[in-house]
N, C-alpha and C positions, 0 to 999 in steps of 0.2 A: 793548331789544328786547322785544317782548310779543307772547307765543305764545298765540294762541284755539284749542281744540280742542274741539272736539262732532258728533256724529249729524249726520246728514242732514238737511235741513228740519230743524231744531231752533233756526235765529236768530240762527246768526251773523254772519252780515251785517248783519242790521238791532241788532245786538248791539254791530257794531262803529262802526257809523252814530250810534249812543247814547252812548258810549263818546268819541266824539270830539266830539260835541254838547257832552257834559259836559266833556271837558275842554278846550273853546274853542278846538279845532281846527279852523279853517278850510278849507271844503270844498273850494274851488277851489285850496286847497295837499296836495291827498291825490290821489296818483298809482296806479290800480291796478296793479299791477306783474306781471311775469314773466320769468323769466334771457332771454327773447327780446329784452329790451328794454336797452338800455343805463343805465349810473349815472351815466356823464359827461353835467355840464352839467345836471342833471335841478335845475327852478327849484322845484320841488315841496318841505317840506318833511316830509311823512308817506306814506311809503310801503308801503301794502298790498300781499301776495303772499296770495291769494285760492286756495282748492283746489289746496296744494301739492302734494298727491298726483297729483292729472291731470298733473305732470310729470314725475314718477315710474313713470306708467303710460307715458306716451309714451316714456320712456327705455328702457322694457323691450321695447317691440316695433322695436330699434333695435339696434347691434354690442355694446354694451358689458357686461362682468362687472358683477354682484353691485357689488363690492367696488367697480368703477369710478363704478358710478349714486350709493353712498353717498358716496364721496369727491368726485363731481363736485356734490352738492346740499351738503355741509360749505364747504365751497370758498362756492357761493355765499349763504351763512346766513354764511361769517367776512368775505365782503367787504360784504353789508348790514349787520354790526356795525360795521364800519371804518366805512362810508359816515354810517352814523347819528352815530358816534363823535365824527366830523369836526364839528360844529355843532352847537351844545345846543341849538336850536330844530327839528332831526330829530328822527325817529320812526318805528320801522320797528314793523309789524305781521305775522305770520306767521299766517295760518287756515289750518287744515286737518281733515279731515273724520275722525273717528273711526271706526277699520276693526274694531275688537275685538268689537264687540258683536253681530254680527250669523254670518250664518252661511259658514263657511267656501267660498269660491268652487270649485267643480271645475272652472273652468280652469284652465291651468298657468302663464299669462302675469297671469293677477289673481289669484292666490296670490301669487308672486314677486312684484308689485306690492303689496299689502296685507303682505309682509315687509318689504319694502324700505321701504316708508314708515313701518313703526313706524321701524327704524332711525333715519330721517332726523326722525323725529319726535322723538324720545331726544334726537337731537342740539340740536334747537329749546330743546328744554325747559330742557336743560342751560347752553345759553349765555343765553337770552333770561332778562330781571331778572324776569318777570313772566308766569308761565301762568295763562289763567284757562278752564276748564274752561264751554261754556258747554251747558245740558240743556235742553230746553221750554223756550227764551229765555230762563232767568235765569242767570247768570253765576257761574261760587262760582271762587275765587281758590288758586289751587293751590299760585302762588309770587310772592312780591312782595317783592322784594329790597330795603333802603333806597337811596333817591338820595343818588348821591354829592355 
């Protein structure tokens, strides 16, 4: 699994577009992804989750604790590891947008969101073999695990 993290407009998309150019991934096997969507059956086999945080923020304007949004997005980051797991020709991607650097939100509902997703971001980091930090397009490699 390989976590991109960066700023806003800062490329990662087109970052990870590059990324899979170079390593001879096949576009019409890269599935943009979202927990909306199901894993069964999916012919695809690179799948992008694109702006995790927008599902973090929609979790908060919704019933659920704190502690429930982080454990319901671990939940779905250890069955995209399983999913990936399953076939050496997978590949799961995780992007998501960097909340630190900017300025603290005064609403109440996008603070609790910009917490919640460092959380869930932690978690990325931690399991995925591979963070790469990406700034003004260029990509600098945070954690790159050896392949087993």
């Amino acid at each position: 699994m390989h976590f991109i993290i960066g700023g806003a407009y800062h490329g990662k998309k087109q970052w990870v577009k590059d990324e899979l150019n170079r390593t001879k991934k096949s576009v019409e096997k890269v599935i943009d992804w979202s927990p909306e969507k199901s894993l069964e059956g999916l012919q695809q086999d690179v799948l992008v989750w694109y702006s995790m945080e927008n599902w973090v923020l929609h979790q908060c304007h919704g019933p659920l604790q704190d502690d429930e949004i982080v454990e319901a997005f671990k939940n779905w980051i250890d069955q995209l590891d399983l999913w990936e797991k399953k076939k050496q020709t997978r590949s799961v991607m995780l992007v998501g947008t960097d909340q630190s650097k900017g300025i603290v939100p005064l609403d109440q509902t996008m603070r609790r969101a910009r917490d919640l997703s460092g959380w869930c971001f932690q978690h990325s980091a931690q399991i995925s073999s591979r963070v790469t930090r990406v700034w003004y397009g260029i990509g600098e490699e945070l954690k790159q695990e050896e392949e087993e």
